[in-house]
C-alpha positions as a printed NumPy array, in Angstrom:
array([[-41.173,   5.87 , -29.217],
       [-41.841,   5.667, -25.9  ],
       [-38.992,   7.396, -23.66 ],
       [-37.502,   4.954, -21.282],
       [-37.411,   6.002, -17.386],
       [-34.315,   7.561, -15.162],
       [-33.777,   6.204, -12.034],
       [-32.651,   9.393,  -9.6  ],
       [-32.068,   9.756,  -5.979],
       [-32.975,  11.929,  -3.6  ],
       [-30.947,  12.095,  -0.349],
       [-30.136,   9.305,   1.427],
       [-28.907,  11.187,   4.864],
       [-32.383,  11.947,   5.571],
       [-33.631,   8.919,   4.764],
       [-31.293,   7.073,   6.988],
       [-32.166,   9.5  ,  10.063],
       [-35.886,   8.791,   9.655],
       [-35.761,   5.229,   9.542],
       [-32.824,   5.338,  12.322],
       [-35.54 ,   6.99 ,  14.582],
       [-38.022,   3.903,  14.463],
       [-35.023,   1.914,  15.618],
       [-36.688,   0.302,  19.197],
       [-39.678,   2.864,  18.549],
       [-42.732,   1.619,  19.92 ],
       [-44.959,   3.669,  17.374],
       [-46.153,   1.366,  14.807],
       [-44.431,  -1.681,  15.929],
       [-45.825,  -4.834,  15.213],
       [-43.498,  -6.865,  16.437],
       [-41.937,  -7.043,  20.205],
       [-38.763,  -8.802,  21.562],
       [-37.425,  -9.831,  24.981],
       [-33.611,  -9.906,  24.711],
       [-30.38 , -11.159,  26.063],
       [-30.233, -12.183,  29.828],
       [-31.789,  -8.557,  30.835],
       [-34.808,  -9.862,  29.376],
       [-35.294,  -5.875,  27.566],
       [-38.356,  -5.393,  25.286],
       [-37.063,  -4.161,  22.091],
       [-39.906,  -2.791,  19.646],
       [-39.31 ,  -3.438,  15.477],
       [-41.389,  -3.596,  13.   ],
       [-42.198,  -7.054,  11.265],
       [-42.06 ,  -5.763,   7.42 ],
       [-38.734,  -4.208,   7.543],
       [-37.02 ,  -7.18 ,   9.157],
       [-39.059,  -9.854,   6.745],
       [-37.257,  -7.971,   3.828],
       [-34.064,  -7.374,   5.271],
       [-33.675, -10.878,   6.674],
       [-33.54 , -14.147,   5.493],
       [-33.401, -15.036,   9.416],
       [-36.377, -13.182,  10.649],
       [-38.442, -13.624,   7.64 ],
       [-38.268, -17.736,   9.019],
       [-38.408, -16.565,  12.301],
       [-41.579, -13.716,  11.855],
       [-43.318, -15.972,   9.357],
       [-45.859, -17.216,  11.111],
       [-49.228, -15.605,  11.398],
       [-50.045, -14.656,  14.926],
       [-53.597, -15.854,  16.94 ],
       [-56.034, -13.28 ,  17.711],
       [-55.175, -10.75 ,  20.885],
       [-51.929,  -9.514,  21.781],
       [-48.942, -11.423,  19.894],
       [-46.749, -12.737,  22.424],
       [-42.991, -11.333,  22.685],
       [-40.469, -13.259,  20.621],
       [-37.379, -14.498,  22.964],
       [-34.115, -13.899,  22.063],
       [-32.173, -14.971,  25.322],
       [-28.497, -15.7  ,  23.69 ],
       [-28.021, -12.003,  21.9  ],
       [-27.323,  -9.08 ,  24.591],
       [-29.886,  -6.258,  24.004],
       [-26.911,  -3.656,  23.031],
       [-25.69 ,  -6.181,  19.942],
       [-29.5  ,  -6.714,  19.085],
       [-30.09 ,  -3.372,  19.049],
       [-27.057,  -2.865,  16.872],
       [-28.139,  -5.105,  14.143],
       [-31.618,  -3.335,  13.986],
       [-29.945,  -0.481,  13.421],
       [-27.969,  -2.046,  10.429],
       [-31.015,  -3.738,   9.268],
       [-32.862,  -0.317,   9.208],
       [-30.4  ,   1.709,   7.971],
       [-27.51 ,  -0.079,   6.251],
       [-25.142,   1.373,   8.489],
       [-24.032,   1.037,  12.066],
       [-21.754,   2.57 ,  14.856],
       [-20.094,  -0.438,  16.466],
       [-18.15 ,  -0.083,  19.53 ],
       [-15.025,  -1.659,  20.972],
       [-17.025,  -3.225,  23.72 ],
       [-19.524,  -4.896,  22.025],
       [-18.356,  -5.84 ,  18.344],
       [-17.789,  -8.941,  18.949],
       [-21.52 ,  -9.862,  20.076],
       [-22.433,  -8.035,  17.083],
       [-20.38 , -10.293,  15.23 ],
       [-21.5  , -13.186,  16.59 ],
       [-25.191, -11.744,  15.775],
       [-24.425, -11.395,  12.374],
       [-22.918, -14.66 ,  11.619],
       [-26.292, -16.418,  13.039],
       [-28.887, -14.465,  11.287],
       [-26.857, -14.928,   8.509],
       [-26.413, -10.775,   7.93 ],
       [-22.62 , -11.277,   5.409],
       [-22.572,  -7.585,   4.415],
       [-22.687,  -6.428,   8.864],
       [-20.202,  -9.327,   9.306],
       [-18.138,  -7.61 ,   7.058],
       [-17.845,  -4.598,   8.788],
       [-17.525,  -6.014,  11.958],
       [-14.814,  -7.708,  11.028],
       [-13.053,  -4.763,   9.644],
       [-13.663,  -3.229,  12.307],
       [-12.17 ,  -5.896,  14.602],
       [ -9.108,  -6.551,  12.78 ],
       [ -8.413,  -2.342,  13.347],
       [ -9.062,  -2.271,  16.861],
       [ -7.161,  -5.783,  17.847],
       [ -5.138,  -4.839,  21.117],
       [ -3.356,  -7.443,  23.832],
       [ -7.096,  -7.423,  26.035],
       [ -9.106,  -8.111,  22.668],
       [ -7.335, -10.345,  20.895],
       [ -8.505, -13.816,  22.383],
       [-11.859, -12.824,  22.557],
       [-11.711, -12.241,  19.097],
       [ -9.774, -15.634,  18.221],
       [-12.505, -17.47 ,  20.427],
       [-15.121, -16.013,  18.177],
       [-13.045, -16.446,  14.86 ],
       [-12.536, -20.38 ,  15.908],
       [-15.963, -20.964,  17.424],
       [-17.618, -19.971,  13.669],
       [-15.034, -20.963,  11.327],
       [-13.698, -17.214,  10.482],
       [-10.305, -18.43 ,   9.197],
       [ -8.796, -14.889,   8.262],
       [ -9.824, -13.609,  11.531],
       [ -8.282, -16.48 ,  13.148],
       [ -5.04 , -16.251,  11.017],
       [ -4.666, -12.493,  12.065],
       [ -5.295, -13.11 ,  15.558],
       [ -2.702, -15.858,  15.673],
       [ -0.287, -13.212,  13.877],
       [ -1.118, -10.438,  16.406],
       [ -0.554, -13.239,  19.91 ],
       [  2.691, -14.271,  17.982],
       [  3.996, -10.653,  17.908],
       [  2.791, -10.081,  21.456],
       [  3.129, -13.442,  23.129],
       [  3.857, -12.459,  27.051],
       [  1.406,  -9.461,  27.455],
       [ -1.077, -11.883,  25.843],
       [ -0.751, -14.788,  27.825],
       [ -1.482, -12.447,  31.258],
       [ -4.805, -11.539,  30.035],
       [ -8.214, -12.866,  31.163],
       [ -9.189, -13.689,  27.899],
       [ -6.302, -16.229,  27.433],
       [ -7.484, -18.205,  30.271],
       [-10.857, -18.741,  29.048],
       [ -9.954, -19.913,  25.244],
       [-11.474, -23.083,  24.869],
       [ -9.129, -26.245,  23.799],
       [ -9.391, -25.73 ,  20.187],
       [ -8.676, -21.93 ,  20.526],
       [ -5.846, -22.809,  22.44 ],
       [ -4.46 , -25.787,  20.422],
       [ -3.495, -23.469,  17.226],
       [ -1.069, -21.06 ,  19.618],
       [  0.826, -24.071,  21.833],
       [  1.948, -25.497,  18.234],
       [  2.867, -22.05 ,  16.504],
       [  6.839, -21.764,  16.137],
       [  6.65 , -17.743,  16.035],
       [  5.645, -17.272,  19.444],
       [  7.931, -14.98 ,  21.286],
       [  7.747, -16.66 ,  24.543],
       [  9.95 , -19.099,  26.153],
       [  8.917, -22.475,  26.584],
       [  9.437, -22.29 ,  30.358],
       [  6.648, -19.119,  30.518],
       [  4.009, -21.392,  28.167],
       [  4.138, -24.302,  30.386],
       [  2.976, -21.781,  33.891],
       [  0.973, -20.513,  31.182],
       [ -0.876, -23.922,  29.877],
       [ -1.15 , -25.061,  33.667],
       [ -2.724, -21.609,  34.844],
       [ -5.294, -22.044,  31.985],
       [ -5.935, -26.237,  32.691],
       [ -6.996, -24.402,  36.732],
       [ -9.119, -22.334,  34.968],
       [-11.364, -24.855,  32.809],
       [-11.122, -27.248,  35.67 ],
       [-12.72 , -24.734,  38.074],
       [-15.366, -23.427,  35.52 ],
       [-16.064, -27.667,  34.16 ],
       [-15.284, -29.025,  37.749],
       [-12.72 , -31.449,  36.124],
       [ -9.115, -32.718,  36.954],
       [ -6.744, -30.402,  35.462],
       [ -4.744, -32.89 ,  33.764],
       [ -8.42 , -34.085,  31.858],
       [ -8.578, -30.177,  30.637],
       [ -5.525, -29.861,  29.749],
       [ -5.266, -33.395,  27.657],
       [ -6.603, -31.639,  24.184],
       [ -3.641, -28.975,  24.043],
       [ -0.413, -30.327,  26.602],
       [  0.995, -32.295,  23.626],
       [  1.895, -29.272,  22.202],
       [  4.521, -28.211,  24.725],
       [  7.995, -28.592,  23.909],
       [  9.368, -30.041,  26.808],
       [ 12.499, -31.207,  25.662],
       [ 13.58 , -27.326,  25.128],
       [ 13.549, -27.012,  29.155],
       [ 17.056, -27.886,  30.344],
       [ 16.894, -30.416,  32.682],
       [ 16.576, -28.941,  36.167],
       [ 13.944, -27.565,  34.641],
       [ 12.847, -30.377,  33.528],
       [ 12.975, -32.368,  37.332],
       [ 11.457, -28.915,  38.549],
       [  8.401, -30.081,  36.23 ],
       [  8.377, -33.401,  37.052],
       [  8.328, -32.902,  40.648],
       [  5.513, -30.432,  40.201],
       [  3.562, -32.777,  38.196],
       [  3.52 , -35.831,  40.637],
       [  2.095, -32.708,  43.367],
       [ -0.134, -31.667,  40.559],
       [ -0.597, -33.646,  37.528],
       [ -0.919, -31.754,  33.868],
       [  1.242, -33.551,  31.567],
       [  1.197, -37.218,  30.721],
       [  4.448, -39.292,  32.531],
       [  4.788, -40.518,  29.045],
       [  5.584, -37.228,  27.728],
       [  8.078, -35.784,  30.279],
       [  9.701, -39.475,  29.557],
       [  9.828, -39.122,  26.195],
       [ 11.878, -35.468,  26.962],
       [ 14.31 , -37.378,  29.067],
       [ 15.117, -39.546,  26.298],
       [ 15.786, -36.446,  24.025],
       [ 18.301, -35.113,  26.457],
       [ 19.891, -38.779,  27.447],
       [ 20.345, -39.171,  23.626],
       [ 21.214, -36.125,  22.822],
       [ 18.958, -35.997,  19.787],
       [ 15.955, -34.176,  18.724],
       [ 14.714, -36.586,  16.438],
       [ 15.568, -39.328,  18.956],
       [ 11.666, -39.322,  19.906],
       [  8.957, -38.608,  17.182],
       [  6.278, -37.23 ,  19.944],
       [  8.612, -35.308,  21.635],
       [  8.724, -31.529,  19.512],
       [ 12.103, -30.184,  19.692],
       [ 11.9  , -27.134,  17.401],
       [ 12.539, -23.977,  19.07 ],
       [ 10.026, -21.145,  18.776],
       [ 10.658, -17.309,  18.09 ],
       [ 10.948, -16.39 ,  21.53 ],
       [ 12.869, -19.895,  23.026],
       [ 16.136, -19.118,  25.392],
       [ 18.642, -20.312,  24.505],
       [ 19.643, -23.282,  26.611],
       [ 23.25 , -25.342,  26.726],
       [ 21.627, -28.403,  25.323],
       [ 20.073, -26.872,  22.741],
       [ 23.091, -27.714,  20.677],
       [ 22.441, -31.258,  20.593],
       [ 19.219, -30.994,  19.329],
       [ 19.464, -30.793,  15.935],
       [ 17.439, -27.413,  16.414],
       [ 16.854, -24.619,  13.651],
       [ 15.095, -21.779,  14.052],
       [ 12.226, -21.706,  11.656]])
C-alpha cells in the first residue's frame, strides 16, 4: 500500500522577501500601469495578479495585439495605495500607513480584495484620532461599511467639538453628515452644531457653486432648534433672512414649541436634548429627557 504524501513547508520569510522584491520591478514584467493623477508607471507581472485577483484577472484578460502592449490606466487609485495592494497581492501582507489607509481601503473594496479590507479596517479602527475620523466615516458611508460607520459615529459622539473644527468635517457629504445632526449622544450644544451645519452648507456651496440653503436642505432638518432659547432663537432668525440656511417653516415651527410650551406641540420640530445640550430655562417645559 501505497504511502500517502506530507505536505511540509519550508520558510515563508524568504519567500515573502523574494516575491516582495518584484513588487514595481521592471524585470520580467509583463504588464505596465499608469496610476493615480501622477500618471506613475508601475511594473507587475500579469500571472500573479490573474491568480490573486478576481478584479485583474477581468481586467488583464484580454490577449494583447502584436508590439508593445499599451499601459493599463488606473487614474482614480493614487500610486502609493496601488502600490500597497501589489504588495498585498504579492505577498499576503502589507505595511499600511496612517496617511494613506484609507485609499488603500477604498482600493480594496473595488477590486474586491475582502481579506486586505480586513486589515485595513483593523487598522483604521486602531488609529481613529479627531483629524481621521471623518475621512474614515466618508469612506465607511460612501461603500456601505456599517461597523466602520457605527464606530466612527461612536468616536465623533465622544469627541463632538474637536471634531466639528476639523477639515474633514466640512467636506462630509450630506449623507455622511445626516447620521451625526440626528445622533442624541453628541456632546455638543445645539447652539455650536447650528455655526457648525452653516460653516459646512459655505463649504459645499463654494466647492458645488450652489445656494447654501440648497446644500444644506438634505441635513438642516436635523437641528433642534427649539432647544435654543429664544434670543437665540431671533439671533437665528435674523441671521437667516441676511443668509438663508434653514427653512422659515422650521424656525416657525420652534416658535410654536416655545409659545406652547410643549415639545410635542409640533411633530417636525425635535425637542430631545442631546448629550452635550446646555441647559436652558425653557427646557423645563419641554417635556425633555435625556436619552
Amino acid at each position: 500500500m501505497e504511502t500517502p504524501g506530507l505536505v511540509v513547508h519550508g520558510e515563508a520569510e524568504p519567500f515573502s522577501t523574494a516575491l516582495r522584491s518584484l513588487v514595481n520591478n521592471r524585470l520580467y514584467s509583463d504588464v505596465r500601469f499608469v496610476v493615480g493623477q501622477e500618471q506613475q508607471e508601475v511594473f507587475a507581472h500579469r500571472c500573479l495578479l490573474a491568480c490573486r485577483c478576481n478584479f485583474f484577472q477581468r481586467l488583464l484578460g484580454q490577449e494583447s495585439g502584436p508590439g508593445v502592449p499599451s499601459p493599463v490606466v488606473l487614474s482614480t487609485v493614487p500610486a502609493e495605495a496601488f502600490l500597497s495592494v501589489l504588495e498585498f497581492l504579492y505577498t499576503n501582507s502589507v505595511k499600511l500607513q496612517r496617511h494613506s489607509v484609507l485609499e488603500v481601503l477604498t482600493a480594496a473594496v473595488e477590486y474586491g480584495l475582502e481579506e486586505l479590507r480586513e486589515l485595513c479596517l483593523e487598522f483604521v479602527v486602531k488609529m481613529l484620532d479627531v483629524e481621521l475620523v471623518c475621512e474614515a466615516l466618508q469612506v465607511a458611508v460612501t461603500f456601505g461599511l456599517g461597523p466602520l460607520q457605527e464606530r466612527c459615529i461612536a468616536f465623533i459622539e465622544a469627541h463632538s467639538q474637536e471634531v466639528l473644527r476639523t477639515r474633514g468635517f466640512l467636506e462630509l457629504s450630506a449623507p455622511a453628515l445626516l447620521p451625526l445632526l440626528s445622533s442624541d449622544n453628541l456632546c455638543v450644544d445645539e447652539a455650536e452644531l447650528v455655526l457648525a451645519a452653516r460653516s459646512w452648507a459655505r463649504v459645499g456651496a463654494a466647492v458645488l457653486e450652489r445656494p447654501v440653503a440648497e446644500v444644506a436642505a438634505p441635513v438642516v432638518r436635523e437641528l433642534r432648534l427649539a432647544l435654543l432659547a429664544p434670543a437665540e432663537l431671533s439671533a437665528l432668525e435674523e441671521q437667516n433672512r441676511r443668509e438663508p440656511l434653514i427653512p422659515v417653516e422650521q424656525i416657525v415651527e420652534a416658535w410654536k414649541c416655545h409659545a406652547l410650551r410643549r415639545g410635542d406641540a409640533v411633530r417636525d420640530a425635535p425637542c430631545r436634548r442631546r448629550r452635550g445640550t446646555v441647559p436652558r430655562e425653557h427646557h423645563r417645559f419641554l417635556d425633555l429627557l435625556f436619552k
